[in-house]
PASEBA-1860 file (N, C-alpha, C; in nm, 3 decimals):
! residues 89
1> XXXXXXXX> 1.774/7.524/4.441/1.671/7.611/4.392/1.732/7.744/4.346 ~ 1.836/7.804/4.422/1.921/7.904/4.374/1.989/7.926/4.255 ~ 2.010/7.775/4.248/2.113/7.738/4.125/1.989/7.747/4.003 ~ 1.895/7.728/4.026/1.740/7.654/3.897/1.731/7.805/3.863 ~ 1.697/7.887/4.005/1.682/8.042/3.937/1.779/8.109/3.871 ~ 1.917/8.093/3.935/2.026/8.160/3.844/2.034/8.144/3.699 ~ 2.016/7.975/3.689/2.009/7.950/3.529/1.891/7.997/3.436 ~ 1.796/7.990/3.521/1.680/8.034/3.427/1.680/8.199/3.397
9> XXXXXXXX> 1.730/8.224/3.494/1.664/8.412/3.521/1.811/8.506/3.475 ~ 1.928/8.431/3.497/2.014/8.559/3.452/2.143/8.448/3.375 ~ 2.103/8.312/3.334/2.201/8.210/3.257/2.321/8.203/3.254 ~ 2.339/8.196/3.456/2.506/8.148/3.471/2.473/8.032/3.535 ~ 2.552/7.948/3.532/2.618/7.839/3.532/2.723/7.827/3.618 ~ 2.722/7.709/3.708/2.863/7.704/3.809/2.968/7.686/3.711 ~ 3.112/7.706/3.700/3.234/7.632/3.666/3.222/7.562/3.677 ~ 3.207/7.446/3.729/3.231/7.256/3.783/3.086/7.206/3.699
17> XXXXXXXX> 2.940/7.264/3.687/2.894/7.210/3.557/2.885/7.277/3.410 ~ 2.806/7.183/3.358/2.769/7.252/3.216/2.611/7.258/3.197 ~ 2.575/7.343/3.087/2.470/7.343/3.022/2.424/7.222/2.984 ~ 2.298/7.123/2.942/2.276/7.049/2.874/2.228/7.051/2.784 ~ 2.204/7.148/2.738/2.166/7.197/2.618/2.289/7.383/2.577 ~ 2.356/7.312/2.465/2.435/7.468/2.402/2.345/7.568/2.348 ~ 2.321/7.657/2.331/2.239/7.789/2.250/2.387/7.921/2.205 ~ 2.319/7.909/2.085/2.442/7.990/2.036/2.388/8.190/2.125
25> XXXXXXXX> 2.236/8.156/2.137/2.193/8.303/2.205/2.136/8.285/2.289 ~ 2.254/8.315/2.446/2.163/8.281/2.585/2.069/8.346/2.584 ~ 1.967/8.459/2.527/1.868/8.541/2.558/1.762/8.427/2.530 ~ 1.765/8.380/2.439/1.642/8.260/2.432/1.694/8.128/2.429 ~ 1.775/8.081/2.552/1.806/7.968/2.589/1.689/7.916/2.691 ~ 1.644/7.776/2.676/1.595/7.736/2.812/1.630/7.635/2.875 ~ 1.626/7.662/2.979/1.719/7.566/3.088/1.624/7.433/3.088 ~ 1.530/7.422/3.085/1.452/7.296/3.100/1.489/7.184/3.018
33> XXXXXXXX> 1.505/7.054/3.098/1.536/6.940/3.082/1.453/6.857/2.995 ~ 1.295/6.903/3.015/1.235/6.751/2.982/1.222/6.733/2.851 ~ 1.284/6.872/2.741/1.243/6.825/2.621/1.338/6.719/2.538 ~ 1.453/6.724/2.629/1.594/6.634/2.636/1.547/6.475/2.652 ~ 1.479/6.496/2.769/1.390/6.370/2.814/1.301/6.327/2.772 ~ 1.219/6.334/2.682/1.124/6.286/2.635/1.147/6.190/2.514 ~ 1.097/6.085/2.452/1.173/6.040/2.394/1.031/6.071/2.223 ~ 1.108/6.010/2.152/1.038/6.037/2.033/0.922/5.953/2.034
41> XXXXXXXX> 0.810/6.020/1.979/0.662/5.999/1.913/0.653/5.849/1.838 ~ 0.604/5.772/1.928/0.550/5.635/1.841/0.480/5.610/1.711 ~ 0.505/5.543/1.623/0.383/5.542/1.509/0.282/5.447/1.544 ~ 0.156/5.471/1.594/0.084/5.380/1.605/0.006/5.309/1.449 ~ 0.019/5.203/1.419/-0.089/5.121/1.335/-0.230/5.187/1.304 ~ -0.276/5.198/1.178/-0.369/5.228/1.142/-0.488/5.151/1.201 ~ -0.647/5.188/1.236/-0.726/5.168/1.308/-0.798/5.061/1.250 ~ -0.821/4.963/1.220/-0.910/4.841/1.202/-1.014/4.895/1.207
49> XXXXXXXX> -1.123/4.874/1.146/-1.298/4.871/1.207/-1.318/4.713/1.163 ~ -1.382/4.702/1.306/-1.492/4.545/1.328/-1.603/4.559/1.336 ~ -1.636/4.445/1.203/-1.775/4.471/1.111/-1.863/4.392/1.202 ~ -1.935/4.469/1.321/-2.008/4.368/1.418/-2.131/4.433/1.428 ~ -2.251/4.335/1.447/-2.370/4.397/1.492/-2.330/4.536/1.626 ~ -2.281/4.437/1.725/-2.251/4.604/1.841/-2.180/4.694/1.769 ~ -2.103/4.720/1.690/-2.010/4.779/1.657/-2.081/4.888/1.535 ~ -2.101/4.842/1.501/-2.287/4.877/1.356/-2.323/4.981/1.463
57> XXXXXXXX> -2.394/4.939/1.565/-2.485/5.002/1.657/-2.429/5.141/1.742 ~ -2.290/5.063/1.780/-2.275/5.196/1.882/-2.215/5.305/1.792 ~ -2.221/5.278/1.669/-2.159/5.383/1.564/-2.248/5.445/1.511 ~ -2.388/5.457/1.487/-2.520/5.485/1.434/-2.569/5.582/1.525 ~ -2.585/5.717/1.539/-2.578/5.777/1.614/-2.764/5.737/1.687 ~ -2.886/5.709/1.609/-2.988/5.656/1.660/-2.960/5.578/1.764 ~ -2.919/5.409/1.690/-2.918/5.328/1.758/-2.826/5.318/1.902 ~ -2.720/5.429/1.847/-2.667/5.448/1.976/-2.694/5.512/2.145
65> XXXXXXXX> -2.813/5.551/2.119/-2.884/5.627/2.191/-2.987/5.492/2.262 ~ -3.031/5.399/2.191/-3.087/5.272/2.254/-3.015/5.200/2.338 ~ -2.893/5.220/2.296/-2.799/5.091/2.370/-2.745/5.143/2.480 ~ -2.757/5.258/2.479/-2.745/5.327/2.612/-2.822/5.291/2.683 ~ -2.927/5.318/2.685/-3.071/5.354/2.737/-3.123/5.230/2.781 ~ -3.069/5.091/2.663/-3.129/4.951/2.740/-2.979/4.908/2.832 ~ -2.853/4.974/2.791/-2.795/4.900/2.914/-2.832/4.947/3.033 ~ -2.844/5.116/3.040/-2.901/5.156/3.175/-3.044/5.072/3.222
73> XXXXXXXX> -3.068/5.062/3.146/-3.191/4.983/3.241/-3.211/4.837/3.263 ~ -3.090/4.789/3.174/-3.051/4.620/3.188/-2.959/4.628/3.381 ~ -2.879/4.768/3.422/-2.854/4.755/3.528/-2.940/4.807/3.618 ~ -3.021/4.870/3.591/-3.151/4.864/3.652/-3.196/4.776/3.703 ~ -3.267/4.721/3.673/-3.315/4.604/3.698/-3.242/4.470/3.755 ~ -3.123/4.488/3.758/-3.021/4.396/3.791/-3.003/4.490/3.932 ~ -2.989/4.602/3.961/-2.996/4.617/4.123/-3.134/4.621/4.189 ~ -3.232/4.648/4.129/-3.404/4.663/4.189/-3.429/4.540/4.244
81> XXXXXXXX> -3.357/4.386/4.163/-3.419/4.254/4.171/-3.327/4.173/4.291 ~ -3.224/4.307/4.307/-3.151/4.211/4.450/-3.272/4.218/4.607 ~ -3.269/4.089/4.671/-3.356/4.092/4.760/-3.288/4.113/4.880 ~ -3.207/4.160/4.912/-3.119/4.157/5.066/-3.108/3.990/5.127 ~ -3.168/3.915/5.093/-3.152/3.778/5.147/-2.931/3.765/5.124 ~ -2.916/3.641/5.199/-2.802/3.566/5.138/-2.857/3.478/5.044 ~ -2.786/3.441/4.934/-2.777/3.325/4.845/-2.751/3.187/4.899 ~ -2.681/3.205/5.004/-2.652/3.062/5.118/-2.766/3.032/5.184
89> X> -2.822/3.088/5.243/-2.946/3.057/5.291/-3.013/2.959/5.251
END
C-alpha cells in the first residue's frame, strides 16, 4: 500500500521494478493498471427486428400499455385461483 501511494502521489518507483506504463511527463502519469487491462471494444452485429404480432405490440406505445396490464392480471388470477389443497390428494 506504501508502494501504491508512493507511485501515485510523488512517482517513484523501487529499482528492482518498472513502470508499466512509460510517460514522457511524470506530472500527468497514472499509475493505474486497468486501462492496460481491459481489452478492446467488441463490434456487436446490427439489430434484427422480428416482424411479430408480440413484437408489433410491445413496440406501440398504446398497445403496450395493454399487455402489461393483461399480463398483470393473467398472474393475477393465476395466484387468486390457487386453493391451498395438494394436487395429490
Amino acid at each position: 500500500m506504501v508502494r501504491a501511494l508512493a507511485a501515485s502521489q510523488l512517482n517513484l518507483v523501487p529499482v528492482s521494478q518498472a513502470a508499466i506504463m512509460e510517460v514522457d511527463d511524470p506530472a500527468r502519469s497514472d499509475v493505474s493498471v486497468f486501462p492496460s487491462l481491459e481489452p478492446t471494444p467488441i463490434r456487436l452485429p446490427e439489430l434484427q427486428l422480428v416482424e411479430s404480432r408480440l413484437a408489433r405490440w410491445a413496440r406501440d406505445d398504446g398497445s403496450r400499455l395493454w399487455l402489461i396490464v393483461s399480463g398483470s392480471l393473467m398472474v393475477f388470477i393465476g395466484l387468486m385461483s390457487w386453493n391451498g389443497r395438494d394436487a395429490t390428494a
